[in-house]
C-alpha positions as CSV (number, residue, x, y, z in Angstrom):
1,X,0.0,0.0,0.0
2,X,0.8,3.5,-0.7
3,X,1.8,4.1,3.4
4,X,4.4,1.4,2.9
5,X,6.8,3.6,0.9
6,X,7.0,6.6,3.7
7,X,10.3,7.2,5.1
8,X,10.9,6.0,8.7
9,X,13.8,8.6,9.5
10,X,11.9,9.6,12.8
11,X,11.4,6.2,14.0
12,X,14.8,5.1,13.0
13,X,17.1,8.0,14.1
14,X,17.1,7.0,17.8
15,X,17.9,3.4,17.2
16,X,16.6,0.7,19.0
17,X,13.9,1.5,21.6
18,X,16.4,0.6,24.3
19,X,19.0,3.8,22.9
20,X,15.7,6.2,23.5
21,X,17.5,9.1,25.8
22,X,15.5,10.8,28.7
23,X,16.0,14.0,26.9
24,X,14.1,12.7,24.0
25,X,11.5,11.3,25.6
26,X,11.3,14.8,27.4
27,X,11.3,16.4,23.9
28,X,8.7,14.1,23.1
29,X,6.4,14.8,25.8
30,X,6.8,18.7,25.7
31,X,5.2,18.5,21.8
32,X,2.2,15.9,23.6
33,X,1.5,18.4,26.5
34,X,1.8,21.2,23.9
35,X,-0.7,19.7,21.5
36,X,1.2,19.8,18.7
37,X,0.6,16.7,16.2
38,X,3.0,13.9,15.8
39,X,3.7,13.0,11.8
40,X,4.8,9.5,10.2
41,X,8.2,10.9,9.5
42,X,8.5,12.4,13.8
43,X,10.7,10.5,16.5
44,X,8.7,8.7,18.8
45,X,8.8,6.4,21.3
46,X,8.8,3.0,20.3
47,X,6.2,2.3,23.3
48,X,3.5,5.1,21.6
49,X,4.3,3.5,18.5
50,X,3.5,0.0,19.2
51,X,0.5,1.7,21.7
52,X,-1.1,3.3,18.3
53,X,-0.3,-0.1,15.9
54,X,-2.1,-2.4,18.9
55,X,-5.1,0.1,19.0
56,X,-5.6,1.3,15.3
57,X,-5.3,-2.6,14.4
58,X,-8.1,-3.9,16.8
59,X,-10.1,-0.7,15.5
60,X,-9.9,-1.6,12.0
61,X,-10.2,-5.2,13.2
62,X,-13.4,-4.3,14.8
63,X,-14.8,-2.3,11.6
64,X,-14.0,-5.5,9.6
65,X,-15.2,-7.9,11.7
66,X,-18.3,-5.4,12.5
67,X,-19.9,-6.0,9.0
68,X,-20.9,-9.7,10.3
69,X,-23.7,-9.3,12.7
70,X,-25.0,-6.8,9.8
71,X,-24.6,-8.6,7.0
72,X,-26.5,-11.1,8.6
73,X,-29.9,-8.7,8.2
74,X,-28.7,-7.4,4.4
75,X,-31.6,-10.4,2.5
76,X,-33.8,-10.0,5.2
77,X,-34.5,-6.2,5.3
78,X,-38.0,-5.4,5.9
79,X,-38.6,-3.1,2.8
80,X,-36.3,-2.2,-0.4
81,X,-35.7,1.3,1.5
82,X,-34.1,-0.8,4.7
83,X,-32.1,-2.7,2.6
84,X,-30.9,-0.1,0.3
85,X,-29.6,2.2,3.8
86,X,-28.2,-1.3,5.9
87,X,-26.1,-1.3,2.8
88,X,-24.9,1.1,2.9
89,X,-23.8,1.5,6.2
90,X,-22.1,-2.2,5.9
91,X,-20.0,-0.7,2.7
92,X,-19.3,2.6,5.4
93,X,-17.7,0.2,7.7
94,X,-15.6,-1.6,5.4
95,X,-14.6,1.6,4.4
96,X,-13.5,2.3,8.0
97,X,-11.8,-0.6,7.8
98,X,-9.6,0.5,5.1
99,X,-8.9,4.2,6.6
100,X,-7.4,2.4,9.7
101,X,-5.5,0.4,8.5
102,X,-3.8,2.8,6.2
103,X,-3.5,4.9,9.3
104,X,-1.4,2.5,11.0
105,X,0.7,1.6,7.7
106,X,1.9,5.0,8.5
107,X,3.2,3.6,11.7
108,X,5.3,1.1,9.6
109,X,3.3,-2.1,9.8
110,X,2.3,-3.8,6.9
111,X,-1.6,-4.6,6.3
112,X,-0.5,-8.5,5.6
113,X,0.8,-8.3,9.3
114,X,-2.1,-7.0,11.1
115,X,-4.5,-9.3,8.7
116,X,-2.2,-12.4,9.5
117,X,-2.4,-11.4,13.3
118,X,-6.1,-10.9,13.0
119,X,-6.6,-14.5,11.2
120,X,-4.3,-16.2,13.7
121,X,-6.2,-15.2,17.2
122,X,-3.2,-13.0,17.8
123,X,-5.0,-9.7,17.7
124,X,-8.6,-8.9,19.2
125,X,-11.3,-6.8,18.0
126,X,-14.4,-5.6,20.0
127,X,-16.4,-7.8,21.9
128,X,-19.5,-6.6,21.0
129,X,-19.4,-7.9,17.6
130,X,-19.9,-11.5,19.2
131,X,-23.3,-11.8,19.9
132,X,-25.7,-12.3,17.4
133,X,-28.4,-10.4,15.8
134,X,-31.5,-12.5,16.2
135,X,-34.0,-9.9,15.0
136,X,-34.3,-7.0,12.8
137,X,-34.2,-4.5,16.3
138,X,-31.2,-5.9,17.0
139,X,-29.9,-4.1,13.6
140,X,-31.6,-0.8,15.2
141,X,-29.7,-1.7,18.7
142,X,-26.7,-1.8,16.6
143,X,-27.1,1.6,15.6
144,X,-28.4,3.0,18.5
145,X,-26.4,1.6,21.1
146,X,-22.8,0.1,19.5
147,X,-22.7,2.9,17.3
148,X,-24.0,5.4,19.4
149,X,-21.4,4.2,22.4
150,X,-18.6,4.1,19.3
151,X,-19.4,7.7,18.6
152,X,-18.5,8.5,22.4
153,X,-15.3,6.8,22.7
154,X,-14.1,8.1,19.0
155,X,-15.1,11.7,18.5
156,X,-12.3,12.7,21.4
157,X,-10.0,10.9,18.7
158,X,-10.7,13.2,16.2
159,X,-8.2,15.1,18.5
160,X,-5.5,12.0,19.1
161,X,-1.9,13.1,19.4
162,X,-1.3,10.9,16.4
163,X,-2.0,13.1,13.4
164,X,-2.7,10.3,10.5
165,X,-5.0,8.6,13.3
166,X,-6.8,11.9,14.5
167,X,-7.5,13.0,10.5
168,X,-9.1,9.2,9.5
169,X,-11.1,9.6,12.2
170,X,-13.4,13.0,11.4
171,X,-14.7,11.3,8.9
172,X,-15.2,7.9,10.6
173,X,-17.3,9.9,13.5
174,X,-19.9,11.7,11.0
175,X,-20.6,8.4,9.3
176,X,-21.0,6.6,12.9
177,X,-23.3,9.7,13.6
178,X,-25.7,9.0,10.6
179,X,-25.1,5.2,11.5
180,X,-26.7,5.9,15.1
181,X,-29.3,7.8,13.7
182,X,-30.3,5.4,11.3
183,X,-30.5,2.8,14.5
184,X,-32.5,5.1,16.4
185,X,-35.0,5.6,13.7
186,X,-35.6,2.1,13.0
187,X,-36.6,1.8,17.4
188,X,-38.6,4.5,17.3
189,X,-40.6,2.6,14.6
190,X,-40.9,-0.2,16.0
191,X,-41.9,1.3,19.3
192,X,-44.4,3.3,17.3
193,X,-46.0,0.1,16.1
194,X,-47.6,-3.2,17.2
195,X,-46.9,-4.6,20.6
196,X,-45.2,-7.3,19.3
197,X,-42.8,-4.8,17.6
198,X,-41.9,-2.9,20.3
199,X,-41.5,-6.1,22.8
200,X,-38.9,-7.2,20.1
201,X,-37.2,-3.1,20.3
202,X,-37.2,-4.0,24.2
203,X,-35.8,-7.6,23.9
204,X,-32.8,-6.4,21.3
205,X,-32.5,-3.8,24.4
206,X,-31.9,-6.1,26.8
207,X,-29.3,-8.3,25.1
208,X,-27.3,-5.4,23.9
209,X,-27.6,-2.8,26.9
210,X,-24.2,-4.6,28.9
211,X,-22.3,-6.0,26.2
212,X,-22.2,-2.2,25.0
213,X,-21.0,-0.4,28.4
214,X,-18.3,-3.1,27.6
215,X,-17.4,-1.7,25.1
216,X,-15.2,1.2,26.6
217,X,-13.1,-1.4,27.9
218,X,-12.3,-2.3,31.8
219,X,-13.0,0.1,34.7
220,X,-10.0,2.0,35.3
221,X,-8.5,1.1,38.5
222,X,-8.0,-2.4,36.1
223,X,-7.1,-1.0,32.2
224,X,-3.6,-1.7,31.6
225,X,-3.1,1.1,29.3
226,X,-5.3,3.9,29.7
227,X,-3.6,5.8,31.8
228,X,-0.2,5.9,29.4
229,X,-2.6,6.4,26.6
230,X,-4.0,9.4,28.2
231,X,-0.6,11.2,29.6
232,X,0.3,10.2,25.3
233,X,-2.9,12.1,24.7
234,X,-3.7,9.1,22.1
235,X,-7.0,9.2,24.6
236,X,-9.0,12.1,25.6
237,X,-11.0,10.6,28.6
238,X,-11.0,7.5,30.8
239,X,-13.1,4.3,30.3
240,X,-14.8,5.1,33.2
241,X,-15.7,8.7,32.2
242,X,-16.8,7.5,28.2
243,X,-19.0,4.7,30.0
244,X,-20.6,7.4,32.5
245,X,-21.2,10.1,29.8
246,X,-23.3,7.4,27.2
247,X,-24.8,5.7,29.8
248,X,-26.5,9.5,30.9
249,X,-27.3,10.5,27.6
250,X,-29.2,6.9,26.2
251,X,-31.4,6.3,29.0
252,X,-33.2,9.9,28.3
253,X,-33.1,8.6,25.0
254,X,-34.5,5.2,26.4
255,X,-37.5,6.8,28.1
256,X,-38.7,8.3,24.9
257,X,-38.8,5.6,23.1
258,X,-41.0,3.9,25.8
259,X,-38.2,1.4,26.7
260,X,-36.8,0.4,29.8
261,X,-33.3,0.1,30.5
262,X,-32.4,-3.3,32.0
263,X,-31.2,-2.8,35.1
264,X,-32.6,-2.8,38.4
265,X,-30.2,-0.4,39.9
266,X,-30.6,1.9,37.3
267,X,-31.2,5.6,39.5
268,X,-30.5,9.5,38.7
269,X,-27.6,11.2,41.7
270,X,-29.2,14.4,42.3
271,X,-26.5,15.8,43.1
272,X,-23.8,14.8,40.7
273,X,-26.8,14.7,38.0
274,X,-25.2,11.3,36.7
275,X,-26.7,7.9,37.0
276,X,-25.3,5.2,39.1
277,X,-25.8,1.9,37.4
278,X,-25.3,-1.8,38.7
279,X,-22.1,-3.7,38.8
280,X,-20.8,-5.0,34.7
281,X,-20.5,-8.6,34.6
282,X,-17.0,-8.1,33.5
283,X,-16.5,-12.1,33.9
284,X,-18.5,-12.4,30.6
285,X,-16.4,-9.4,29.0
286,X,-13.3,-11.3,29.6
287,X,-14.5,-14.6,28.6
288,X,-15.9,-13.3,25.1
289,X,-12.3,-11.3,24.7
290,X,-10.9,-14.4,25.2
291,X,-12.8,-16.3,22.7
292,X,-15.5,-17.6,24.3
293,X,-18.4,-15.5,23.6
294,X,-21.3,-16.7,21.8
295,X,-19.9,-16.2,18.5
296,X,-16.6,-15.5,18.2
297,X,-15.8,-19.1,16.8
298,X,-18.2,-18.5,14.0
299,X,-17.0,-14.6,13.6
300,X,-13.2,-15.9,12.8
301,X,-14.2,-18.8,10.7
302,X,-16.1,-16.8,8.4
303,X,-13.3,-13.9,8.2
304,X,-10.7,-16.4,7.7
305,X,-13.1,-18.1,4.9
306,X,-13.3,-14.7,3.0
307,X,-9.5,-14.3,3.1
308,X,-9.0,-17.5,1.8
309,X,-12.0,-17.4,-1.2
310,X,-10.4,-13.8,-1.7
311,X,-6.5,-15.3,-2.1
312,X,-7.2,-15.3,-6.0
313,X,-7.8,-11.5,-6.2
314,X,-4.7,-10.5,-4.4
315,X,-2.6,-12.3,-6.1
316,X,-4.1,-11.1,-9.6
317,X,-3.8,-7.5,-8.5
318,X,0.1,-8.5,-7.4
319,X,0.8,-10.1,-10.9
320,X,-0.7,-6.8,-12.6
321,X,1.1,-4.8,-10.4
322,X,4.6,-6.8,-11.3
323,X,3.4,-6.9,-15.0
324,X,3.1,-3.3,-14.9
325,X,6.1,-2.7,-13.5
326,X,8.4,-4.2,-15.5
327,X,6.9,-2.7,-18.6
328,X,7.4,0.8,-17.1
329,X,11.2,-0.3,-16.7
């Protein structure tokens, strides 16, 4: 890819990370606190290097592997009109997909490498994208609640340290904006409708309301890397804070569309103005991170299955590439 060919000077001139001298680190530091923008071609820590490849992989991961629970919905759209927007919004995700991962080419890994780390268990994606979509509101929970929660956690990374990273995402947060919308609109139908529609807008709320406050990723006192991300300023705000700040917005948003938020411990602080919530199961989290949620098997199988059926197509575009390239010399 295009990404491969930029120079690595900045990432080079220090050496290995073990030659990386206290004044550079200073240096580097100052131009983070001073919100200046670190380039490709900028020294930088080999730690905030391999911080940025580990978390612009598992995002483009995510946006990849995201198309799944979607795609499952694309023949079994209720109207023309449904079909025509879900998409859409899958091709806006693959799209995603492909901004990331150029973004972190810039950090000088190759795409084949964070694919091949992808295929082989190595890397991880989001949990939510292992549980299944057993109805069409679960396509409007999507939406609503994984997009909506995505839009928290990525519009303060519109403003990441990392410059390639915070300019991929702009547009990646207006398209999750429309995306959330678009979820929104399809529960406020069904709540608008039969009873039998909105009970199934309540059940898809119900099986996706915890696994997306998962998404922001372990409470603080017990993330391994949120604090470094945020002194890095790859991360505006804590878990805890993105978690807090969706979880007050979506259940006003809950209460007009007639639906009740599942949990029992659910109640407004009047004096903080923030709601207190009951304990995440974050035994589950862990278990489905570490393969065993109800469908990651079937997730990676599939992915790996489209690489493989897709081998034909790289290696075409590599021969015309070669082809071309020799007639050019």
């Amino acid at each position: 890819m295009y990404t491969q060919g930029l120079d690595q000077a900045g990432r080079d001139a220090a050496g290995a990370a073990g030659e990386e001298t206290a004044e550079q680190l200073d240096a580097f530091q100052a131009r983070i606190d001073a919100e200046e923008k670190i380039e490709a071609k900028d020294w930088m820590p080999e730690a905030y290097r391999r911080t940025l490849v580990r978390q612009i992989s598992q995002h483009a991961h995510s946006e990849i592997i995201g198309m799944q629970p979607e795609g499952n919905w694309l023949t079994r759209a209720p109207t023309l009109k449904r079909k025509a927007i879900l998409l859409a919004k899958v091709q806006d995700e693959a799209g995603h997909g492909l901004y990331l991962y150029s973004a972190a080419e810039t950090l000088g890994v190759s795409r084949d490498q964070m694919v091949a780390d992808l295929l082989s268990g190595k890397a991880k994606y989001s949990s939510i994208f292992n549980y299944p979509t057993l109805t069409w509101a679960d396509i409007g929970a999507i939406g609503w609640l994984v997009d909506g929660a995505a839009i928290m956690n990525q519009i303060p990374l519109c403003r990441c340290s990392y410059g390639p990273y915070a300019r991929a995402m702009i547009r990646i947060c207006k398209e999750e904006s429309f995306h959330q919308r678009q979820g929104f609109e399809i529960m406020l139908t069904l709540c608008g409708g039969t009873d039998e529609q909105k009970a199934m807008a309540q059940d898809a709320l119900n099986r996706f309301w915890w696994p997306s406050l998962m998404m922001f990723g372990p409470n603080d006192a017990a993330s391994k890397h949120s604090a470094q991300s945020m002194k890095w300023k790859i991360k505006r705000f804590s878990n805890d804070e993105l978690r807090q700040k969706f979880i007050d917005v979506t259940v006003a948003q809950a209460e007009f569309l007639g639906l009740t938020i599942p949990d029992d411990g659910l109640r407004l602080d009047e004096e903080s103005g923030h709601y207190e919530h009951s304990d995440i199961d974050w035994e589950e989290f862990f278990e489905v991170i570490a393969g065993n949620g109800p469908c990651n098997r079937q997730r990676m199988a599939k992915r790996r299955k489209a690489h493989d059926d897709g081998a034909w197509v790289r290696e075409a575009a590599r021969a015309y590439a070669e082809k071309k390239a020799a007639k050019a010399a």
